[in-house]
N, C-alpha and C positions, 0 to 999 in steps of 0.2 A: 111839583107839576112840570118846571122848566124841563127841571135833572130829568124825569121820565120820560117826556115828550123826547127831549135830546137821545137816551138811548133807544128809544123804539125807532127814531130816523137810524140809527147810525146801525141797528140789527137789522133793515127792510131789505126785500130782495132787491134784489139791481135789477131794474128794466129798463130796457133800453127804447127810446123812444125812437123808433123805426118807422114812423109812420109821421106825415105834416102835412098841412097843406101848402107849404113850400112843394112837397114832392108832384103837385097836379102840374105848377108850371114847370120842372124839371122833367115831367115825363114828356109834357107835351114838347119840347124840345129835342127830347134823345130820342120820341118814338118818331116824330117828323124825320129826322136826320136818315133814321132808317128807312123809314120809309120811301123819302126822298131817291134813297141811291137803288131800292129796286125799281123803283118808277124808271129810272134812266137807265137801270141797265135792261130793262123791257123797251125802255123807248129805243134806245140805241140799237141792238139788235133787230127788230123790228119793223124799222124807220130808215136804219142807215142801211143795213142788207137784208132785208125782206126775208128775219127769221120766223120760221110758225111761232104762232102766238103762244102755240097749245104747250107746244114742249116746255114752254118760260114758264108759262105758269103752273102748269101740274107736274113739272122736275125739278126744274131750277130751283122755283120761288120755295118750294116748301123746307128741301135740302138748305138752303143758303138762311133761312127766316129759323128754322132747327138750333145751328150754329150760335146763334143769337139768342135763343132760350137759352140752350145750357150755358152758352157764358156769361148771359145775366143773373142767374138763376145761380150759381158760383159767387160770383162779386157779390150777389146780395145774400149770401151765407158769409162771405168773406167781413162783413159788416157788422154780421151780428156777433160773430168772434171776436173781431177786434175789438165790439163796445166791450162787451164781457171781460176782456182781458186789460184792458188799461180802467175801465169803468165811468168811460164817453159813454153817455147820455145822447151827443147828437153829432157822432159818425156817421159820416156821410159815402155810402156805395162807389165803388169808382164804376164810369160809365163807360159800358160794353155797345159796340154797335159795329154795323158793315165798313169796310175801310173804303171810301169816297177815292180816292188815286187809283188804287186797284181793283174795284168795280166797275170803275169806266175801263182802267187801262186794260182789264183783260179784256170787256166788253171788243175793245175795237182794235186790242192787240194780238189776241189771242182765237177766241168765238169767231167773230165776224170773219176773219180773213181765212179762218181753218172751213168755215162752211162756204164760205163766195171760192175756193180753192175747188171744196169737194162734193157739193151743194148735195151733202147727206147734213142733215140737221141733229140727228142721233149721234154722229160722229165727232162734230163740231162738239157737242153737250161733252159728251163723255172725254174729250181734248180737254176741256175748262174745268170737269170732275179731278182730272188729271193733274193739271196745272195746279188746282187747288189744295191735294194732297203735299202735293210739293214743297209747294207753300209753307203748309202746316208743320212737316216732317220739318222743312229747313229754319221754321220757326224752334220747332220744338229741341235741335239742337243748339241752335245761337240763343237759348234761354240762361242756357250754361256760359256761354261766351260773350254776348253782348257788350258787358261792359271790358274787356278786351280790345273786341272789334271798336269800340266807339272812341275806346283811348288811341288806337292806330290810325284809324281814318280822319285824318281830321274834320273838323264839324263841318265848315265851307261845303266838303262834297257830301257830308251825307244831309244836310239840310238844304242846302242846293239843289241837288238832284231831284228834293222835293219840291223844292219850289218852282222846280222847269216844271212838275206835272201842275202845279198850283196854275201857273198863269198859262199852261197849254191847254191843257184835260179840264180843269176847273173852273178855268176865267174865259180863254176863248172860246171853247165851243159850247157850253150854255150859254153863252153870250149868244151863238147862232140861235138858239133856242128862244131866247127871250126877247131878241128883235124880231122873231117869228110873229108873235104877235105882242106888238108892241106896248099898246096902251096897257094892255095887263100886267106885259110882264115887265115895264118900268115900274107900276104902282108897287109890285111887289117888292122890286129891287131896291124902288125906293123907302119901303118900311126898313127893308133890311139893314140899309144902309143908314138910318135914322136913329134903327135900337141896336143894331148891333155893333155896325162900323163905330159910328160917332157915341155909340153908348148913351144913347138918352132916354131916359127913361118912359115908357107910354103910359096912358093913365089910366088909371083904375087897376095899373099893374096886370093890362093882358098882354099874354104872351105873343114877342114878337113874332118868333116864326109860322106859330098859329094864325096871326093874325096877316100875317103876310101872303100865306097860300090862299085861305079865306078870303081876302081882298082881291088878288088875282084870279083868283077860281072866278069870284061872280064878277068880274070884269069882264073877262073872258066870255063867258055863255051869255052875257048880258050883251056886248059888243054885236055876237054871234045874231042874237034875237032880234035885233034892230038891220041886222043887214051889214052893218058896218063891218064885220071879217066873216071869213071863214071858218066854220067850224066842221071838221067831221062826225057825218050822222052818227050818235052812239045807239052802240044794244050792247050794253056792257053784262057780263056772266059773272056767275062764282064758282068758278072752277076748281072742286077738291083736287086735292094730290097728296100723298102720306108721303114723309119722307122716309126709304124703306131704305135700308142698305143691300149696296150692290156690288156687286164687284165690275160695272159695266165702266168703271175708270179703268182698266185694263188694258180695254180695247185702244184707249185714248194716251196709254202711256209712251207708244212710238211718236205720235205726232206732238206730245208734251215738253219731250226732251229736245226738239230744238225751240222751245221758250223758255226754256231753266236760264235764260238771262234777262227773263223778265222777273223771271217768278224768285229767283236770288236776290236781285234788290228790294223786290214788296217783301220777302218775309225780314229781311233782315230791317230796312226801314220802319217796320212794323215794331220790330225787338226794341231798337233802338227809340223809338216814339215810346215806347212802354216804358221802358225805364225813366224816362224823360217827365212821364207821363206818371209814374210816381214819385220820383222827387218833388212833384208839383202839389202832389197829394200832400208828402212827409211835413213842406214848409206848409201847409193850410193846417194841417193838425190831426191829421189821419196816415198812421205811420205801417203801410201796408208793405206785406215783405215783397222785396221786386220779382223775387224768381217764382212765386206760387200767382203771381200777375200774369207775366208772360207766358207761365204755363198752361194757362188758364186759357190764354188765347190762340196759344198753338193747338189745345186740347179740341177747343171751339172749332177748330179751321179746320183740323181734321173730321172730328166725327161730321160737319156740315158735308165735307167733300165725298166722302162712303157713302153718303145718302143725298149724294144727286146736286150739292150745292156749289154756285161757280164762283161766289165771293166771300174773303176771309173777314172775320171778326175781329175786331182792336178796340184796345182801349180806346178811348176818347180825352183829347186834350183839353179839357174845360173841366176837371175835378174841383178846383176850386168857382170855379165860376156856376155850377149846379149846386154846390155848399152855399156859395152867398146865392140865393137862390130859398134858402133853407130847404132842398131834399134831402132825404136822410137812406132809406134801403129800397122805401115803398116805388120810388119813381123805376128803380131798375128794376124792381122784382114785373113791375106792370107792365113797361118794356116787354120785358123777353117774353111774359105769357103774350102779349098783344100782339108783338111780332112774329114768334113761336106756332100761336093759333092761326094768325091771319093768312099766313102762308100755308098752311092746311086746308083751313076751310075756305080760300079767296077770297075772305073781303079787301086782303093786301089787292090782289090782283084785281076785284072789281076798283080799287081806289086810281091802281094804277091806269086802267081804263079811263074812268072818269075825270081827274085832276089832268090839268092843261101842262103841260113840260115850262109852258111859260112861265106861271104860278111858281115852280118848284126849283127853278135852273138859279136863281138868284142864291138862295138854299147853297150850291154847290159854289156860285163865285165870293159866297162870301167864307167858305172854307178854302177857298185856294187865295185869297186876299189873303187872311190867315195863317195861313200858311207861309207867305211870301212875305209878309210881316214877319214871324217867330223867324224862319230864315235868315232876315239881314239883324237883326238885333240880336239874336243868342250868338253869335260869331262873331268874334273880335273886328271891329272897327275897320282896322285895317284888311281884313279879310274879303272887302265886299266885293272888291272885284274877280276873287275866285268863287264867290257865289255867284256871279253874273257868269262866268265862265260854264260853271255846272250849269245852269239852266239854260245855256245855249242847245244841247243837242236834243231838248224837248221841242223847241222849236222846229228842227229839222222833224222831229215827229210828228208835228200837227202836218207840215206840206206834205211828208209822204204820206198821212191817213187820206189827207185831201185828193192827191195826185193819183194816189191807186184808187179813189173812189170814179176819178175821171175817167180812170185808166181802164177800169173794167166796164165803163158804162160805154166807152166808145168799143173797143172791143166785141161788146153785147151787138148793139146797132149795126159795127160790120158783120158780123158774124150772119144776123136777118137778112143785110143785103146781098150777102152770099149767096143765100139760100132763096130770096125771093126775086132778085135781079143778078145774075151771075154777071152779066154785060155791064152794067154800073160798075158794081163792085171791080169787076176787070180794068177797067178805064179809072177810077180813083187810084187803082193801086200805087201807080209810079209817084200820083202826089202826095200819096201818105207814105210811102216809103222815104220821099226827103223831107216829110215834116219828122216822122220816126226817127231819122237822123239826126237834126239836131237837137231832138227831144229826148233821145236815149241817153247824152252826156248827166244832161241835170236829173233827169228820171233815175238814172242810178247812181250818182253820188248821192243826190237826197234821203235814197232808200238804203245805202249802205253809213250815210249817217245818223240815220231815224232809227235802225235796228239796234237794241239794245242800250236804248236813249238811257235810260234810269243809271244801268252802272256808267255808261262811259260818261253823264254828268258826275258821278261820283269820281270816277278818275280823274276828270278833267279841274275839279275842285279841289281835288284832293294835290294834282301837281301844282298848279298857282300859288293854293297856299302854303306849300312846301316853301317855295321860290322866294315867297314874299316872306318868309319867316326865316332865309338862308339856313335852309336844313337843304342840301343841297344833294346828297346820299340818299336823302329819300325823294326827292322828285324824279330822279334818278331810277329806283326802284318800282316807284310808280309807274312811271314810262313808261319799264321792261317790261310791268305787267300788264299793261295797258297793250302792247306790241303783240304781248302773247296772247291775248286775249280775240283781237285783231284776228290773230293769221289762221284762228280757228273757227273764225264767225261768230266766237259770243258773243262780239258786240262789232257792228260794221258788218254784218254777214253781207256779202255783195247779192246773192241768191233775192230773188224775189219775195218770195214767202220769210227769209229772216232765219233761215237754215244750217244749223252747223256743219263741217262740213270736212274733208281732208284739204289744204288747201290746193296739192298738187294734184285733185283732181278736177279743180276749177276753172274752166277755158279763159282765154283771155282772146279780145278782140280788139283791142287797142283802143278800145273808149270807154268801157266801163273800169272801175276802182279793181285792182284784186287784192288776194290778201299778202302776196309780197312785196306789193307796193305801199298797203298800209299797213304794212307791220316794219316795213324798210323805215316807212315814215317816222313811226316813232321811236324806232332804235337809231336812228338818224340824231334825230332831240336830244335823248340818252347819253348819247358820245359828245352833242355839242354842251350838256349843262355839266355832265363829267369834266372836259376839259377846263370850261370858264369859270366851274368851282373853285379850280387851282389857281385861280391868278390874284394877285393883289388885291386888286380892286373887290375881287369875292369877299374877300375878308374883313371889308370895311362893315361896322356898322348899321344898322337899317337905319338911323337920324341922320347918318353922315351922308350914306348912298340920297337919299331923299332930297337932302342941300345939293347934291353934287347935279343932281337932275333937273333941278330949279334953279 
């Protein structure tokens, strides 16, 4: 009876147990996340430049929520493979969703500034169709190189560079969002900060980010109800849109090309979190091949982008943390049909309508906390100050997103008084011309060091920790390209808008930055870390140097 019993187990077919109810608190997590980042990239457009609503959600949302089907709809095939092939029972999907840095960053690096420029909204759309292809293409070739790229750069600037958008994009300005309305949006924060930060567990095991928005939400309308804040009157819709393919990223390919220094470090950042992002998977016990990963998600960015979608799709860094979780394939596969649908049929968009930004922005700061955490801890110790280095020029990018939101709003206002008071506006002139004066110094160095924030933290992390490891040839290298980078506008572009450019056709007025002066800049650095490489003292040790300094 044993012997029998034993062979009939050992003859049965292998099924893979795809399905838990671990995977309801796993979806409710991964589909929040997404959902979360179209919320804010509708609030942000929106809210920050008075984009039509219509266009977000019957182009954008359904192209970008698309993206997100097929590359969950992939990974949760990738799953059932893998059980099959090693004969895991409780393989767990890696989880597919919008990339949070580059959903806001294009939001208000790319969209926002392309329509408050050209204030066609069709045009701005099809700039961010554009950008997204870009994206994708430049994903889809760093799938093949990745780990190349990742052995060259040292980690400091590529995890750096993300942590500038972590505490700029992530932490500060949802922060603006969440002291919008405060009571809500600390309850929420402070779930978050309760189960996910401090990791403690809630009871009866509901889901924190679920319960986090839900808590904010009716804080929020509740607050509103009583008088206590502000709410605006809703008539929320559900607004269809298919996502069809187009070729209307075409039109949007001139004006895309001078953000290919944006869109270079989110696809690469992306590669490089993929890989990252499988390793992580390989030690939990789910050993997924990396390059059918990140093709996966270049595949995703692209077809999103041909049909209308402005944010790329990535892995998510929490593969092991959805496994202990116990989700298995069912949480993704429900994901991408929810997300897939919802941006078709608008219930994403009626949610986005509905749910408060206070509710949800906690959401984002506890991914860029995250972020800024795996930042200083996967980079060697001594490295930390070229991670602090990189995430300096995000900085310079939150005051310029700030300073040109001023900058166009005053602008606006004189432009009315022109038109409705010519005699005012005549008589202001001279005292805004000497406020303009000495506003134009800082107004455009901030803006030629805000442009092309992402790579130049990558450079700038990447020379430090050159410096501090006396690899003295390569900070050296880095410089130069950092120089060269410079004198073309990839990154520092002096131009308003963040424009590539020739650089001998760029005026100089003797108070704005140009690009021979920062590109002199850092081939200046170049020559002095060359020469000081040579000397003695270069040679000494990094413990010896260290005493010598103390």
């Amino acid at each position: 009876m044993t012997s029998s019993s034993t062979t009939a187990k050992s003859t049965a077919p292998f099924r893979y147990q795809w399905a838990s109810w671990g995977d309801l608190n796993a979806f409710f997590g991964l589909m929040l996340d997404n959902v979360t980042n179209l919320v804010f990239l509708a609030g942000i457009l929106i809210y920050a430049f008075g984009f039509p609503a219509d266009i977000i959600y019957t182009k954008m949302f359904p192209g970008t929520a698309l993206g997100v089907l097929v590359g969950d709809v992939i990974y949760t095939w990738m799953a059932f493979r893998l059980a099959k092939r090693t004969g895991n029972r409780n393989v767990t999907a890696m989880p597919l969703g919008l990339d949070a840095p580059s959903t806001i960053g294009i939001a208000f690096a790319v969209i926002g500034p392309t329509y408050m420029v050209s204030h066609n909204p069709i045009l701005a759309w099809q700039v961010g169709m554009a950008t997204l292809i870009f994206i994708g293409v430049i994903k889809l070739v760093l799938s093949f190189f990745g780990p190349y790229v990742q052995k060259v750069i040292p980690e400091a600037g590529l995890l750096g560079s993300l942590a500038g958008i972590g505490i700029a994009l992530l932490g500060f300005l949802p922060l603006v969002e969440t002291f919008g309305a405060p009571v809500a949006g600390l309850v929420a924060l402070g779930i978050i900060l309760y189960a996910l930060v401090a990791k403690i567990k809630l009871p009866l095991g509901i889901p924190s980010v679920f319960l986090a928005v839900a808590a904010g939400t009716a804080v929020y309308y509740f607050m509103g109800a009583i008088g206590a804040s502000h709410i605006e009157k809703l008539s929320p819709t559900f607004p269809v849109g298919f996502p069809i393919p187009t070729l209307g990223f075409l039109e949007g390919v001139p004006g895309a090309l001078k953000y290919l220094p944006i869109a270079i470090p989110f696809g690469l950042l992306t590669v490089i979190g993929g890989i990252n992002v499988t390793e992580s998977a390989k030690v939990a016990g789910d050993d997924y091949n990396t390059r059918n990963i990140l093709l996966t998600e270049a595949i995703a960015t692209i077809i999103a982008g041909l049909c209308g979608g402005v944010s790329q799709s990535t892995p998510y860094i929490g593969h092991p943390a959805y496994k202990q979780m116990g989700g298995r394939a069912a949480y993704t596969l429900a994901t991408g049909i929810f997300v897939g649908l919802g941006g078709i049929f608008g219930y994403i968009s009626f949610v986005a309508q509905v749910l408060p930004l206070a509710a949800l922005a906690p959401i984002l700061i506890f991914v860029g906390l995250d972020i800024v955490e795996q930042s200083y801890h996967a980079t060697p110790a001594r490295h930390a100050s070229a991670v602090t280095m990189a995430i300096l020029p995000s900085i310079a990018e939150l005051a310029r997103i700030q300073m040109a939101g001023l900058l166009q709003q005053v602008r606006a206002v004189f432009k009315i008084l022109q038109e409705k008071a010519p005699d005012a506006a005549m008589a202001l002139q001279p005292t805004l011309d000497a406020l303009g004066l000495k506003f134009q110094h800082t107004w455009t160095t901030i803006n030629a060091l805000g442009h092309g924030f992402i790579l130049t933290g990558m450079m700038w992390g990447a020379i430090t920790a050159s410096l501090i490891d006396r690899k003295y040839k390569n900070s050296v290298i880095f410089l130069l390209v950092t120089a060269l980078l410079s004198f073309f506008g990839v990154i520092h572009s002096v131009t308003e808008t963040g424009g590539l450019y020739l650089p001998w056709n760029v005026p100089y007025d003797g108070l704005s930055p140009h690009p021979y002066t920062i590109a002199s800049a850092y081939a200046s650095v170049a020559l002095l870390f060359f020469v000081l490489g040579h000397t003695k003292e270069a040679r000494e040790p990094v413990a010896a140097a260290k005493e010598a300094v103390h």
